[in-house]
Every structure is written in C-alpha cells, then in structure tokens.
C-alpha positions, -999 to 999 in steps of 0.1 A, spaced: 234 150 -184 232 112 -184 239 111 -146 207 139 -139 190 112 -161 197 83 -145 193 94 -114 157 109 -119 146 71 -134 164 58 -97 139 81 -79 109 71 -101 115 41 -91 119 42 -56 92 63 -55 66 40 -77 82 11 -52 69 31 -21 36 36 -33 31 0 -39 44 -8 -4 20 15 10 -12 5 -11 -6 -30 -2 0 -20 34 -33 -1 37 -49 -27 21 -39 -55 47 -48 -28 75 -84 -24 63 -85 -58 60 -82 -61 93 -103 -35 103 -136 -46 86 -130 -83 98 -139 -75 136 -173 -55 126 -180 -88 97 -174 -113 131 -201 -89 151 -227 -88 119 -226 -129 118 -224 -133 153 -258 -105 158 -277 -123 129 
C-alpha cells in the first residue's frame, strides 16, 4: 500500500510540475503576441 501511495504523490507532482511549465509557457507566448499590436498602437499614435 506504501508503494500505491508513493507513487500517486510522484504523479501529483509531475503533474503540478507540468502545469507550471505550461502556465509559464503560455504566458511568454502571449507576451509575445500582444507586443507586435502595442509596437503598431505607439507607432499609429
């Protein structure tokens, strides 16, 4: 029972790892996103 135990807390973590990767991943791709349209606005005004 240990084992079953141990192993579930190994995929939590792996799991609450990925997420992380992937928030901070999505963040630095809409980053990049809006900073092409903020160039345009300054550029127009």
């Amino acid at each position: 029972m240990e084992s079953v135990q141990l192993e579930h807390e190994n995929v939590t973590q792996l799991v609450l790892v990925s997420l992380r990767d992937g928030v901070e991943e999505g963040r630095r791709l809409s980053n990049e996103e809006k900073d092409p349209f903020e160039r345009i606005d300054r550029g127009a005004v």
